[in-house]
PDB file of N, CA, C, O and CB in Angstrom:
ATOM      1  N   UNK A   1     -17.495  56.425 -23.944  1.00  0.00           N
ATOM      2  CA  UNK A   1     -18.937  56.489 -23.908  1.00  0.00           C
ATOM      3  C   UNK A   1     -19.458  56.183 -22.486  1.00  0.00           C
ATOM      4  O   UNK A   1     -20.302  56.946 -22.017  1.00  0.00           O
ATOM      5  CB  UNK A   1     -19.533  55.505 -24.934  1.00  0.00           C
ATOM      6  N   UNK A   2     -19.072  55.242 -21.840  1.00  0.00           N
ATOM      7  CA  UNK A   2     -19.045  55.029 -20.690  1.00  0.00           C
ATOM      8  C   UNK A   2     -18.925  56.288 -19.396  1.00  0.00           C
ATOM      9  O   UNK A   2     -19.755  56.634 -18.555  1.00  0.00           O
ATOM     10  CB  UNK A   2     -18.089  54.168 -20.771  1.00  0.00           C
ATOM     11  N   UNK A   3     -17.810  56.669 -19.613  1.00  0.00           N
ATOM     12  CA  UNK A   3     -17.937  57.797 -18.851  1.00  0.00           C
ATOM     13  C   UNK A   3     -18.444  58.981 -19.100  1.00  0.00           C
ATOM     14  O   UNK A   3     -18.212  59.866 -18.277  1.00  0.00           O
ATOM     15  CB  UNK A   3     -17.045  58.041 -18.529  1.00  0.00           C
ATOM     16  N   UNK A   4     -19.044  59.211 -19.977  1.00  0.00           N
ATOM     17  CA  UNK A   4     -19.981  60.245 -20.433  1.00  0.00           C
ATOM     18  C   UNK A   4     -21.489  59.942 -20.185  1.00  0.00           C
ATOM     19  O   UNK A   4     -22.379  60.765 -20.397  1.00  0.00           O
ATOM     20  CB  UNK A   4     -19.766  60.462 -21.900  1.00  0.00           C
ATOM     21  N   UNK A   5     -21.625  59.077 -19.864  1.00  0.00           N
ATOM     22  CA  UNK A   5     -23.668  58.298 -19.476  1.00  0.00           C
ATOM     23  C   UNK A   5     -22.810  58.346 -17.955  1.00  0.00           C
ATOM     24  O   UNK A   5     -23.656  58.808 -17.189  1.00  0.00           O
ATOM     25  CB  UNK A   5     -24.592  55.825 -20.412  1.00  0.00           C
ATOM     26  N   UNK A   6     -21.741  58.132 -17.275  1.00  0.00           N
ATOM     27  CA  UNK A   6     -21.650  58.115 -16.107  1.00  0.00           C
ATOM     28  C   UNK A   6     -21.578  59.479 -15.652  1.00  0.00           C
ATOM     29  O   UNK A   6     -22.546  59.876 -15.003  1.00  0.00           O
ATOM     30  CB  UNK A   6     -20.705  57.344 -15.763  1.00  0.00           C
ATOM     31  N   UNK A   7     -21.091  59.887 -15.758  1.00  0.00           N
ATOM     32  CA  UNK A   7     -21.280  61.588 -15.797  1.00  0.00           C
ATOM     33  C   UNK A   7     -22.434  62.216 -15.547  1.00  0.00           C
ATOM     34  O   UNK A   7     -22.705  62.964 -14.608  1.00  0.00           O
ATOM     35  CB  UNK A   7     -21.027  62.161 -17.030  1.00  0.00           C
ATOM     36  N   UNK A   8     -23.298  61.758 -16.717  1.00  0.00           N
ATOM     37  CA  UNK A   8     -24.902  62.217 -16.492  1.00  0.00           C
ATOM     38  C   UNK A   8     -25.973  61.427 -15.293  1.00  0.00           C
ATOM     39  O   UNK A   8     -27.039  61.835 -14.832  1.00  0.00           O
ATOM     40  CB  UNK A   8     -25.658  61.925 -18.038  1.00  0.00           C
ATOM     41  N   UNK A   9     -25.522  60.669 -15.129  1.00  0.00           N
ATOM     42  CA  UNK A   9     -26.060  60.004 -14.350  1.00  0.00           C
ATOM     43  C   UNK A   9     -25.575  60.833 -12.645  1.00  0.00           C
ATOM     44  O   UNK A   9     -26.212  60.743 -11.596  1.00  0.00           O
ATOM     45  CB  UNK A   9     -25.592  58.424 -14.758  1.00  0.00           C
ATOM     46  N   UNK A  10     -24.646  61.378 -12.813  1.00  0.00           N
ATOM     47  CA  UNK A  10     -24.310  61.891 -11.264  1.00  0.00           C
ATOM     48  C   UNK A  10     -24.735  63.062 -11.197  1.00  0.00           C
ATOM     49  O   UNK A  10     -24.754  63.620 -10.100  1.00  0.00           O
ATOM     50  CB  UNK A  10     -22.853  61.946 -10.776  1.00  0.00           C
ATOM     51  N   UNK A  11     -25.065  63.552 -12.056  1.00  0.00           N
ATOM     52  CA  UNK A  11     -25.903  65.146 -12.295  1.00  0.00           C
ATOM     53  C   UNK A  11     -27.484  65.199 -12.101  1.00  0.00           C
ATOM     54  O   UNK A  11     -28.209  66.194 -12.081  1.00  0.00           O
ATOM     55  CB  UNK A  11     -25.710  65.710 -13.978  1.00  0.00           C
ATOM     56  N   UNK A  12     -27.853  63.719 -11.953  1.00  0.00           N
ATOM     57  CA  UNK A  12     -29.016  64.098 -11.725  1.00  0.00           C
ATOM     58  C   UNK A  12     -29.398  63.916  -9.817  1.00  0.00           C
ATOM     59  O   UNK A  12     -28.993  63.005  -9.095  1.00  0.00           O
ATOM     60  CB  UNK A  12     -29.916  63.169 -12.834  1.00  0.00           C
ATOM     61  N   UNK A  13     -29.935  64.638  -9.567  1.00  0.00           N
ATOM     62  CA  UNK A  13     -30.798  64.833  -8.069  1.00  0.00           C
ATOM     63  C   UNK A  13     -30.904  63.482  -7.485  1.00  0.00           C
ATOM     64  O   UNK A  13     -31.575  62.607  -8.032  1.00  0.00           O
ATOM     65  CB  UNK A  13     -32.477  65.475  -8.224  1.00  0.00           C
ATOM     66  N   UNK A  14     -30.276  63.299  -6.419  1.00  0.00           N
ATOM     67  CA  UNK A  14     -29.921  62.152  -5.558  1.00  0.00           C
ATOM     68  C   UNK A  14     -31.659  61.492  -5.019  1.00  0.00           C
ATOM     69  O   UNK A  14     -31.880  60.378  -4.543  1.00  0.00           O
ATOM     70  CB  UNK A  14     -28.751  62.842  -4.063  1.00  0.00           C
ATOM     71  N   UNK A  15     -32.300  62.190  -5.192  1.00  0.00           N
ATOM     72  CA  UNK A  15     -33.837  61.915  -4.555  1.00  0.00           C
ATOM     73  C   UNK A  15     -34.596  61.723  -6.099  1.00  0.00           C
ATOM     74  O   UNK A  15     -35.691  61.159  -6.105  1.00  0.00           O
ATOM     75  CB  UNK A  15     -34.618  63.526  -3.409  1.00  0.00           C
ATOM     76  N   UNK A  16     -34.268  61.986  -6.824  1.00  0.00           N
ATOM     77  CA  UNK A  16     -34.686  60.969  -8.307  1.00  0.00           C
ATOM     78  C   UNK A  16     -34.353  59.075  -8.366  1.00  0.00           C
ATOM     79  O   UNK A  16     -34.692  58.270  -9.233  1.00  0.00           O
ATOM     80  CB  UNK A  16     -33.502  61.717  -9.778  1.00  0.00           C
ATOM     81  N   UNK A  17     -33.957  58.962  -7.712  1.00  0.00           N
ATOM     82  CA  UNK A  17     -33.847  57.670  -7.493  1.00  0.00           C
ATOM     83  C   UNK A  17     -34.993  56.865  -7.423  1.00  0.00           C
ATOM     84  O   UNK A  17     -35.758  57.813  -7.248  1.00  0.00           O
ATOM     85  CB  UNK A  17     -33.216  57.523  -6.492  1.00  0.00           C
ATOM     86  N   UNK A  18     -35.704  55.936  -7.417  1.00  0.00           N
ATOM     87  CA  UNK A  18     -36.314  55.038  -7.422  1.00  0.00           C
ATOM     88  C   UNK A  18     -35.942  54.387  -6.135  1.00  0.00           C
ATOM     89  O   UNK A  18     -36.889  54.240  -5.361  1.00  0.00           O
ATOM     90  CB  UNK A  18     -36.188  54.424  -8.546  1.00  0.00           C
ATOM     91  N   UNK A  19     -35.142  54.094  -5.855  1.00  0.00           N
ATOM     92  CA  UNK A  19     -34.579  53.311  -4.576  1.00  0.00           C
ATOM     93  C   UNK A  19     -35.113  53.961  -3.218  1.00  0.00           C
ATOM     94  O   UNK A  19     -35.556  53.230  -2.331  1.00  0.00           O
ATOM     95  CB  UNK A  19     -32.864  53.358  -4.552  1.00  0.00           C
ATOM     96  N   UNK A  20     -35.063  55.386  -3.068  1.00  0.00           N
ATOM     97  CA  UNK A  20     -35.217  56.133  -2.370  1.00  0.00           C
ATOM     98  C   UNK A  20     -36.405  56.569  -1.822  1.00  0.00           C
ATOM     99  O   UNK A  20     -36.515  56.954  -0.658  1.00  0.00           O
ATOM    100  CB  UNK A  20     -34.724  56.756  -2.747  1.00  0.00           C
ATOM    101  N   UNK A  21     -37.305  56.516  -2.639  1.00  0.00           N
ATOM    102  CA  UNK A  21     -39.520  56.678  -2.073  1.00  0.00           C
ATOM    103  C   UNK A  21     -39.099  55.482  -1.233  1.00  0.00           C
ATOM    104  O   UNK A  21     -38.434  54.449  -1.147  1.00  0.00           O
ATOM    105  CB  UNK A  21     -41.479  56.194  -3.710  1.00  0.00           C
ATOM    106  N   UNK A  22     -39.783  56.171  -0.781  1.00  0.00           N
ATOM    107  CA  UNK A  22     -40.589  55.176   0.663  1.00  0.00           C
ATOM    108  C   UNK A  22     -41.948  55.802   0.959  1.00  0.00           C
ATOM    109  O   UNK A  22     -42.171  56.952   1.338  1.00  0.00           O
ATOM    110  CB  UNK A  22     -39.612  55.276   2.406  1.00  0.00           C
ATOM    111  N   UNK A  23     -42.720  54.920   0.736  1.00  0.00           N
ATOM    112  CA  UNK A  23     -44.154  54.512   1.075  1.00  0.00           C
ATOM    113  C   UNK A  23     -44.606  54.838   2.600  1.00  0.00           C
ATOM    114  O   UNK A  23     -44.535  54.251   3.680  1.00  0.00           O
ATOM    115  CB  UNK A  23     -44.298  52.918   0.822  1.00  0.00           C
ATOM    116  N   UNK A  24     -44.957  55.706   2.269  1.00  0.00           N
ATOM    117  CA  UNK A  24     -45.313  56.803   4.223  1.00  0.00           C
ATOM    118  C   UNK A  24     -47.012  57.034   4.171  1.00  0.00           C
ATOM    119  O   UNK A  24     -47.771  57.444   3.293  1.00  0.00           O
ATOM    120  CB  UNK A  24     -44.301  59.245   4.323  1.00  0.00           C
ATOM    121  N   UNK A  25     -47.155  56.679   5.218  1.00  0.00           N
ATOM    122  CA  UNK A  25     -48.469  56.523   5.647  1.00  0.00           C
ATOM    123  C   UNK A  25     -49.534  58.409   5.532  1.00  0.00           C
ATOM    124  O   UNK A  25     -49.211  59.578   5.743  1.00  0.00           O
ATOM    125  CB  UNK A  25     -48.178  55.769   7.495  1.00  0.00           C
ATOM    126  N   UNK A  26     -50.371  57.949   5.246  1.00  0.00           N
ATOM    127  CA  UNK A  26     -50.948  59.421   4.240  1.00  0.00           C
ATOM    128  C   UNK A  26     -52.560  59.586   5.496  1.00  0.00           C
ATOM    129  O   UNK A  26     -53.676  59.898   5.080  1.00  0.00           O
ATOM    130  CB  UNK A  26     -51.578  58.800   1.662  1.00  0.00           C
ATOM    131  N   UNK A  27     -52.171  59.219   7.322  1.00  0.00           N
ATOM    132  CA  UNK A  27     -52.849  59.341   7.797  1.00  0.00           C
ATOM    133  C   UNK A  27     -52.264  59.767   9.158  1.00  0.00           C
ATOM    134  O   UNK A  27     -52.984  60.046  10.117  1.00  0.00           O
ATOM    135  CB  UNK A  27     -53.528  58.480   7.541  1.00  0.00           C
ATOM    136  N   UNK A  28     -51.013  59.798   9.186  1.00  0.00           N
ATOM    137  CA  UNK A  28     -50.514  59.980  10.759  1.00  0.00           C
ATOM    138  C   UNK A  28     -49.472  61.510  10.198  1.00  0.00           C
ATOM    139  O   UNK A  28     -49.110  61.670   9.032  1.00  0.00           O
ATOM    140  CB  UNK A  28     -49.332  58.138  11.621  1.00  0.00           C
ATOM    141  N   UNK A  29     -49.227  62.261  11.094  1.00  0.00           N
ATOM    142  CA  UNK A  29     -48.792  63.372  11.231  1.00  0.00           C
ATOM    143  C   UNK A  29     -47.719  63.614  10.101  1.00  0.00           C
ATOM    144  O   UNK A  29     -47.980  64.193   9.046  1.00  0.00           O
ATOM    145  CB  UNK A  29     -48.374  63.501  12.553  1.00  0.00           C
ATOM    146  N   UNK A  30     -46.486  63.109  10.437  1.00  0.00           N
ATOM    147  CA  UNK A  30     -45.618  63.247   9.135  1.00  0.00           C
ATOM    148  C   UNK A  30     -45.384  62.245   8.727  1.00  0.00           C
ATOM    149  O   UNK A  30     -44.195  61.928   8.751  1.00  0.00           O
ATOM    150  CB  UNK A  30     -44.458  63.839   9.143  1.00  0.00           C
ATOM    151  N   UNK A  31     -46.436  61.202   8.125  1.00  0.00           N
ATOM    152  CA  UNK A  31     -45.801  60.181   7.237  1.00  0.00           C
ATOM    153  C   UNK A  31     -45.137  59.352   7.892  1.00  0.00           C
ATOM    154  O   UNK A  31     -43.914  59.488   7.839  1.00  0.00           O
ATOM    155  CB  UNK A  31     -44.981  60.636   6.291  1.00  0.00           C
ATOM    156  N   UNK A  32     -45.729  58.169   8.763  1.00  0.00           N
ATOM    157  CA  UNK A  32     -45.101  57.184   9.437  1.00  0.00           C
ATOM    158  C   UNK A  32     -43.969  56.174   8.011  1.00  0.00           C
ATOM    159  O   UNK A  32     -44.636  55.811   7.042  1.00  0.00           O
ATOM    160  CB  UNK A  32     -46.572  56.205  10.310  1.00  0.00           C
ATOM    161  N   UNK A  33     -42.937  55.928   7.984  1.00  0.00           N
ATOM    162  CA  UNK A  33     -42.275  55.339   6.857  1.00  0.00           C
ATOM    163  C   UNK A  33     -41.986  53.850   7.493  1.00  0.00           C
ATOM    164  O   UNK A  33     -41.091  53.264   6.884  1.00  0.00           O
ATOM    165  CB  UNK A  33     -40.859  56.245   6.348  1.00  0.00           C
ATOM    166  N   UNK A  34     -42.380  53.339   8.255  1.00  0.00           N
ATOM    167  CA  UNK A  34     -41.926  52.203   8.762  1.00  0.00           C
ATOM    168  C   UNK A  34     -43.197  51.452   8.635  1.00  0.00           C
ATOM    169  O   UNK A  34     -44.211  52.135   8.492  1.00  0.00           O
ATOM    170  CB  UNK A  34     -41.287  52.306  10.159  1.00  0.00           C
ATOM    171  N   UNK A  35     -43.373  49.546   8.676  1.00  0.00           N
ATOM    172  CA  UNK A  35     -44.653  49.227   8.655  1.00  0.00           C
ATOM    173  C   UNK A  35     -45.779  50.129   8.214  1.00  0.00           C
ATOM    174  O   UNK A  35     -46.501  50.752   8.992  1.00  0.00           O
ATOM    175  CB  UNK A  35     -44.865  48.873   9.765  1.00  0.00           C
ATOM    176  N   UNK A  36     -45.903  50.153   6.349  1.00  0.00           N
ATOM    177  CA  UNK A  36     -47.065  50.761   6.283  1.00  0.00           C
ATOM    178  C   UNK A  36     -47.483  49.422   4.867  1.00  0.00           C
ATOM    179  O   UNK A  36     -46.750  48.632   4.272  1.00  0.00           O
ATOM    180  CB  UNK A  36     -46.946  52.773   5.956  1.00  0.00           C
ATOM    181  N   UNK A  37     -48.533  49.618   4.800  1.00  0.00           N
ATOM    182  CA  UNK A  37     -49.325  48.628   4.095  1.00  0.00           C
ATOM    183  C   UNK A  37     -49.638  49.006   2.605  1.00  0.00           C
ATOM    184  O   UNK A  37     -50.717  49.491   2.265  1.00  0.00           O
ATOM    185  CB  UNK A  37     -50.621  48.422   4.854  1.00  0.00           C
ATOM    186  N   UNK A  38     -48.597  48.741   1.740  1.00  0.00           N
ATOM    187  CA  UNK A  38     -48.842  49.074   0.510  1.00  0.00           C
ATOM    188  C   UNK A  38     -50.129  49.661  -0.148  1.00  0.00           C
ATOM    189  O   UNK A  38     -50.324  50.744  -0.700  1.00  0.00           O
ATOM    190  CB  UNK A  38     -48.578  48.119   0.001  1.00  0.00           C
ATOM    191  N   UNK A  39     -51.045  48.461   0.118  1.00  0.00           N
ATOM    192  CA  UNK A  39     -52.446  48.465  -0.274  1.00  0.00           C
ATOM    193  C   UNK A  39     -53.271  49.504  -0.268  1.00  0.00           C
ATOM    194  O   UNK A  39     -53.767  50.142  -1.197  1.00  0.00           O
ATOM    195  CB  UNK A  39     -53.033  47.714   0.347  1.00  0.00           C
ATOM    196  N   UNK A  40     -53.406  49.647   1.452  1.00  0.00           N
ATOM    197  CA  UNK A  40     -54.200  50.835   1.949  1.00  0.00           C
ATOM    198  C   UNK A  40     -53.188  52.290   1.996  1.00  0.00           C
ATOM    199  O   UNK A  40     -53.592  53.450   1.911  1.00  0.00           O
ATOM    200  CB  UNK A  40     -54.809  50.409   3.580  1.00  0.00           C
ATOM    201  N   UNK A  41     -51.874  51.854   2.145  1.00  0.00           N
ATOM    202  CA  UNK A  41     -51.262  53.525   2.487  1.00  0.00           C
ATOM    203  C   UNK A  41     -51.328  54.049   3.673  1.00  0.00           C
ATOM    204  O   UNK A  41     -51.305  55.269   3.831  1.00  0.00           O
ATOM    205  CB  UNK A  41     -51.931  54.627   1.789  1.00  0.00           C
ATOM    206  N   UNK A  42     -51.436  53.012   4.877  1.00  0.00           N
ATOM    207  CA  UNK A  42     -51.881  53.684   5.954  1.00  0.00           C
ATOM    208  C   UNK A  42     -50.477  52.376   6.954  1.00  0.00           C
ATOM    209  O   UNK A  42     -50.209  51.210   6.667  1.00  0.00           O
ATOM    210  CB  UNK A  42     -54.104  53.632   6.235  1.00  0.00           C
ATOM    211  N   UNK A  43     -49.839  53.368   8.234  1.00  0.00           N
ATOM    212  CA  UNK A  43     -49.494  52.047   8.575  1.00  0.00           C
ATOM    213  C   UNK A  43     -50.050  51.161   9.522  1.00  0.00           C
ATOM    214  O   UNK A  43     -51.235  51.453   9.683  1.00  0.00           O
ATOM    215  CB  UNK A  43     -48.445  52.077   8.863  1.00  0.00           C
ATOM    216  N   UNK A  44     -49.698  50.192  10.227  1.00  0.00           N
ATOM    217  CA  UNK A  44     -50.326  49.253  10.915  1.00  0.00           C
ATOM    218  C   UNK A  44     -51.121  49.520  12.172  1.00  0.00           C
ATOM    219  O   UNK A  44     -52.145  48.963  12.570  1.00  0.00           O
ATOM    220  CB  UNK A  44     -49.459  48.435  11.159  1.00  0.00           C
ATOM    221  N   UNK A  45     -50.437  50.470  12.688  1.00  0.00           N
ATOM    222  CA  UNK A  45     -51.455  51.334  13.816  1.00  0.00           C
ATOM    223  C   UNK A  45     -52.324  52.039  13.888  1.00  0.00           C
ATOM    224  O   UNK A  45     -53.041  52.243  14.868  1.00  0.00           O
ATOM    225  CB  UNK A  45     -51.137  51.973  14.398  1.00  0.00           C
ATOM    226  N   UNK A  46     -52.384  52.608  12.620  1.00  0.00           N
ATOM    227  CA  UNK A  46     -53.763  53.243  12.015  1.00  0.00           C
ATOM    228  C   UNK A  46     -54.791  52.750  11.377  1.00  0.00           C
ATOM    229  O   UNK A  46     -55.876  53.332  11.373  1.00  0.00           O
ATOM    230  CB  UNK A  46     -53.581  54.021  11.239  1.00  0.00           C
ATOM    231  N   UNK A  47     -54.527  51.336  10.605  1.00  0.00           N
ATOM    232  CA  UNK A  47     -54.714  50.169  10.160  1.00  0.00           C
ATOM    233  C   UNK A  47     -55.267  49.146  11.274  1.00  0.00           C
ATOM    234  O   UNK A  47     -56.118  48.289  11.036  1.00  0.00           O
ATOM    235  CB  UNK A  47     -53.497  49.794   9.569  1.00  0.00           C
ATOM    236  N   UNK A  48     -54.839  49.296  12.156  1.00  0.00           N
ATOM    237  CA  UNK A  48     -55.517  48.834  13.635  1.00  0.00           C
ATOM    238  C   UNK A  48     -56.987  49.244  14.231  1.00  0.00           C
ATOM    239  O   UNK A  48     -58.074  48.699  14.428  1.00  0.00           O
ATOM    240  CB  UNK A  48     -54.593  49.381  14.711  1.00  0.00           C
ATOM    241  N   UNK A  49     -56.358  50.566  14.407  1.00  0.00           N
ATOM    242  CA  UNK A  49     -57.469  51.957  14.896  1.00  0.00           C
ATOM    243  C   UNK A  49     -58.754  51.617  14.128  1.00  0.00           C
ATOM    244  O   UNK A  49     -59.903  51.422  14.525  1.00  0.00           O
ATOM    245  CB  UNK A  49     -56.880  53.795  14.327  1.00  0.00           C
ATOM    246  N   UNK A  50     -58.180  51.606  12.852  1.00  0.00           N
ATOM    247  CA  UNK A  50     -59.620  51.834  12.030  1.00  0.00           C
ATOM    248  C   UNK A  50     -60.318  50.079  11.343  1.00  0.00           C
ATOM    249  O   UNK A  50     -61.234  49.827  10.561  1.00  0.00           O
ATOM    250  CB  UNK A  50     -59.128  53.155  10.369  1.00  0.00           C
ATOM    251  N   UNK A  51     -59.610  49.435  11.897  1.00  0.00           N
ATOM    252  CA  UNK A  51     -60.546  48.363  11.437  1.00  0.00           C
ATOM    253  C   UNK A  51     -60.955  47.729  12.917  1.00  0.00           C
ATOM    254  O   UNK A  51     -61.788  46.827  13.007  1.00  0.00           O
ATOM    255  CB  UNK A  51     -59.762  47.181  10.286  1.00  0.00           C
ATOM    256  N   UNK A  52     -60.300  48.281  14.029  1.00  0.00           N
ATOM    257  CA  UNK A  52     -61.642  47.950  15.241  1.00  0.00           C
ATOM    258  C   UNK A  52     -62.969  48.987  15.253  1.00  0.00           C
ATOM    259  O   UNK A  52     -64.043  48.497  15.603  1.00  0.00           O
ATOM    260  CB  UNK A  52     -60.953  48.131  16.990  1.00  0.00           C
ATOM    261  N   UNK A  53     -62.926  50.208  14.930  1.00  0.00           N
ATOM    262  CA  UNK A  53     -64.003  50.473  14.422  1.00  0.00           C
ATOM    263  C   UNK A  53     -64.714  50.466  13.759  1.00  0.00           C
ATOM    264  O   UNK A  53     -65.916  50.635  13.961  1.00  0.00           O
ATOM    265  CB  UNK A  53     -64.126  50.833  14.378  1.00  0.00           C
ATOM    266  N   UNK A  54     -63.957  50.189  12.376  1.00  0.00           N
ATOM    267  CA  UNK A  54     -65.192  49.492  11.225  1.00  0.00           C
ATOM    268  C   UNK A  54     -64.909  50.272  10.261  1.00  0.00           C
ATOM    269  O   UNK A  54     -65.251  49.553   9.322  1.00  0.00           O
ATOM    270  CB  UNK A  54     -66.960  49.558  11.539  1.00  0.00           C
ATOM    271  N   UNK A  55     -64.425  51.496   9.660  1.00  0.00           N
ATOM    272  CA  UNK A  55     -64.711  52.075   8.725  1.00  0.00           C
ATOM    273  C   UNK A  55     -64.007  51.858   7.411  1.00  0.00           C
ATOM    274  O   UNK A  55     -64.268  52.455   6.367  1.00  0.00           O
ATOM    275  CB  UNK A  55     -64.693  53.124   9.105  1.00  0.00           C
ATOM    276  N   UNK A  56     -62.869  50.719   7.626  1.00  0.00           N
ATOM    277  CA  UNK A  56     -62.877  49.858   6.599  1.00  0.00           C
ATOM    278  C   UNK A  56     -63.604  48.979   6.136  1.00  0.00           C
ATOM    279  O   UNK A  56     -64.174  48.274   6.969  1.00  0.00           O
ATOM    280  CB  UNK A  56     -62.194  49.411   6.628  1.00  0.00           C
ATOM    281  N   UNK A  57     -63.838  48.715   4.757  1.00  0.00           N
ATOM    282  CA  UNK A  57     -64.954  47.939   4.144  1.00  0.00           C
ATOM    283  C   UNK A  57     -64.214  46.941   4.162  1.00  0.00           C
ATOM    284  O   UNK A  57     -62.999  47.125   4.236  1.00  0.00           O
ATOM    285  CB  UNK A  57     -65.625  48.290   2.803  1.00  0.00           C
ATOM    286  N   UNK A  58     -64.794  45.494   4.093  1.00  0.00           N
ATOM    287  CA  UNK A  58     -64.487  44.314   4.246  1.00  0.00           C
ATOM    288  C   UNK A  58     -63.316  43.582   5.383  1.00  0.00           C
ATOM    289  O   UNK A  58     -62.957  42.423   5.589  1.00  0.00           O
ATOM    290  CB  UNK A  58     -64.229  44.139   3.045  1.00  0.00           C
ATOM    291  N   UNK A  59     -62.971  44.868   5.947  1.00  0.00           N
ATOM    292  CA  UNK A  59     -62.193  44.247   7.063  1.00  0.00           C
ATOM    293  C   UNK A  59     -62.770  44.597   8.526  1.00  0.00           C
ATOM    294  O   UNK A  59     -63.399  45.627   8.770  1.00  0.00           O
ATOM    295  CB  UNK A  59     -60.683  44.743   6.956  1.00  0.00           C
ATOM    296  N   UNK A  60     -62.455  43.555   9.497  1.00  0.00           N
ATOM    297  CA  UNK A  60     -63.126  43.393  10.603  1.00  0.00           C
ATOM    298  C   UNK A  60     -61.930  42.889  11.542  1.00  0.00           C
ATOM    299  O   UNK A  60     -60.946  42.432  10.961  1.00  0.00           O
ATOM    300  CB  UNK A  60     -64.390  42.435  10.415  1.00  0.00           C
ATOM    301  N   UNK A  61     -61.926  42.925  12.721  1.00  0.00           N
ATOM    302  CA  UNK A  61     -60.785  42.689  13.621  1.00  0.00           C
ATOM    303  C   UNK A  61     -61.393  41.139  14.588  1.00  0.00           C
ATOM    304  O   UNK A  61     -62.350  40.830  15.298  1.00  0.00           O
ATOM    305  CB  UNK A  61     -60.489  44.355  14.723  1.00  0.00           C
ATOM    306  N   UNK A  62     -60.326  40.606  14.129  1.00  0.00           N
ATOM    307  CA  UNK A  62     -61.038  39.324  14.187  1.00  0.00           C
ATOM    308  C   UNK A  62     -60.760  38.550  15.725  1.00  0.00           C
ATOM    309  O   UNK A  62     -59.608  38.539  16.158  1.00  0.00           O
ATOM    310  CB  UNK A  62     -60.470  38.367  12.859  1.00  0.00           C
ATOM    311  N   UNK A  63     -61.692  38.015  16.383  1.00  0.00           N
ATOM    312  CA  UNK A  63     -61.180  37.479  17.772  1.00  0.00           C
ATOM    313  C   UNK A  63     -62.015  35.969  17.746  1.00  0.00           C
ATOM    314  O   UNK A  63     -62.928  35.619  16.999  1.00  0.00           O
ATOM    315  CB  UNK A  63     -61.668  38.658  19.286  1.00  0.00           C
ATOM    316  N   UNK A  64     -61.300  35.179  18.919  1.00  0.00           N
ATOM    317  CA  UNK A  64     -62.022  33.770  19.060  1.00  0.00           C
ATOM    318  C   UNK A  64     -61.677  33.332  20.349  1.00  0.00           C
ATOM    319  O   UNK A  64     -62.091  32.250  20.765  1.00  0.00           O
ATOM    320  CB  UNK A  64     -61.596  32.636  17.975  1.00  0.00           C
TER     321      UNK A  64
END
């Protein structure tokens, strides 16, 4: 039984995995995959960009 669920399991598409998404930024050219921010979906440099200008709500770039 064992090797018959193992079997099926190797038949399916190596990019069906779960392990394998990676969370790519849905604002820079092809999907930055490194440092991106769950939350927003964007990564940290774009996430930068746009909260020194403002057009994120409730976030502000903070100095002292």
């Amino acid at each position: 039984m064992r090797d018959k669920h193992r079997y099926k399991l190797s038949k399916l598409p190596r990019n069906s995995s779960f392990a394998r998404v990676r969370n790519r930024c849905i604002f820079t050219e092809r999907g930055r995959p490194r440092s991106v921010y769950e939350f927003f979906l964007i990564s940290r440099i774009v996430f930068r960009g746009l909260a020194s200008r403002g057009p994120l709500m409730g976030i502000k770039k903070s100095s002292w």
